[in-house]
N, C-alpha and C positions, 0 to 999 in steps of 0.2 A: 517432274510434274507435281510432285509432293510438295515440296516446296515453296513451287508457285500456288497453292493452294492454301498451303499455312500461310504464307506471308498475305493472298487476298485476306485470308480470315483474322488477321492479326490487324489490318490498316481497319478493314468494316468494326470492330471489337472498338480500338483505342477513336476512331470517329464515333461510334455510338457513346462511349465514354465521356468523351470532350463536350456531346450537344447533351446528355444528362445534367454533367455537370456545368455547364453554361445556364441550363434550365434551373440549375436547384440553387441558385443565389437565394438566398432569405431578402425580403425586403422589409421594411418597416410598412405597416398598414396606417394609412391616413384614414382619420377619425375627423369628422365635423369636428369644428369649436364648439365646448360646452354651451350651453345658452348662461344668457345672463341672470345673477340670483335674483329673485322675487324678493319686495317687500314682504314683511309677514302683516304688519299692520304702520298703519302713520304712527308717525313719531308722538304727535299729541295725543291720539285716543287712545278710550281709558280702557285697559286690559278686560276679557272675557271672563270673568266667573264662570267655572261649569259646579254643579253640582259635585259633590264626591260621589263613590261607586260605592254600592252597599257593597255588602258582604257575599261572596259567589251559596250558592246554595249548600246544600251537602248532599253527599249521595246515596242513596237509599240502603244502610246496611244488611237489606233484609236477602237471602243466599235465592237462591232456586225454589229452595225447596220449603223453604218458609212462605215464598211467595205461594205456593199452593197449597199450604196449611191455610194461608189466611182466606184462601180464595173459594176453601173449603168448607169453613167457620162463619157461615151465613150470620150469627147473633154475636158474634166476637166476642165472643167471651175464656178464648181460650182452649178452649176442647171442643173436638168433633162428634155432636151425636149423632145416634146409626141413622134418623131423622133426616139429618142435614148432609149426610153422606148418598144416601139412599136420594133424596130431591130431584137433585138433577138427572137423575136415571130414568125417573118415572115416564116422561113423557113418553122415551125412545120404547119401553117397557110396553107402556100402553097400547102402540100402534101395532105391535105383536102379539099380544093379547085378544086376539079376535072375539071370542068369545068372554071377555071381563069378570074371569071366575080369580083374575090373580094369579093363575100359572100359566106357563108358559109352556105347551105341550111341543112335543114332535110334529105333529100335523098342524098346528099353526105357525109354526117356524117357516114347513116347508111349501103351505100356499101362500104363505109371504116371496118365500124364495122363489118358487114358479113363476108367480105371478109378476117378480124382477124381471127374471129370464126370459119372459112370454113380450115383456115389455123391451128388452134390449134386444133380442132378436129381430129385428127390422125388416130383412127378407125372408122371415120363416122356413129357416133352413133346419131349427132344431140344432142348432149348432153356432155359437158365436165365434165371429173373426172377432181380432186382433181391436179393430171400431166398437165393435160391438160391445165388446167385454169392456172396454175403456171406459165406456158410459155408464157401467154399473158403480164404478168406483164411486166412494161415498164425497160429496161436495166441503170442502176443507173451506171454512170460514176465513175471513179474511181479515189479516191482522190489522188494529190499528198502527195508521202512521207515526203515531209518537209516542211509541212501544210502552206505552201506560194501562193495557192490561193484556 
């Protein structure tokens, strides 16, 4: 009985074999005919002049961090005064400043702060979900598209 069991499994093997390889012929792949080449222009007319191509630009050697030096340097002239350092802070300064004496206390920090929280809290639970808190996050400007500042 053994035998007749190798010898089925030996005739099914060398027939799966033979249609494999009957199957695995390579053929060559038929490709259209190229098309026929294009005139570029008549024989008689008179060739296109183009302009020649200026020179490519160059690219701005200035690093990271110079770009924020100058970005800093409102009168450019080279140095940052505490002036021009100080500017651009003023406004965020001011809106905290509740009372306009120039400092910035504990208790106007923190009716600014309440007064976020009092604002994101939506269903007045005293407590912010996950929504909630996400709309405190401060609003990130948006860059320009042709990364020129």
């Amino acid at each position: 009985m053994g035998r007749f069991l190798a010898g089925v499994a030996s005739c099914l093997l060398l027939v799966t074999g033979g249609i494999l390889f009957w199957q695995g012929r390579a053929q060559a792949p038929s490709f259209p005919p190229p098309p026929p080449p294009r005139l570029a222009a008549a024989a008689n007319a008179t060739p296109i002049m183009l302009r020649p191509i200026g020179a490519a630009p160059s690219a701005d050697p200035k690093n990271k961090e110079e770009k924020r030096f100058a970005r800093a340097d409102k009168n450019e002239d080279g140095r940052i005064t505490l002036a021009e350092l100080v500017e651009p802070r003023r406004k965020a300064f001011a809106k905290l400043d509740l009372n306009q004496d120039g400092k910035l206390g504990f208790e106007e920090w923190a009716i600014k702060t309440i007064d976020k929280f009092g604002d994101a809290d939506g269903d007045q639970s005293k407590a912010l979900t996950p929504a909630e808190y996400a709309a405190t996050a401060p609003k990130v400007k948006a860059k320009p598209a042709c990364g020129c500042g």
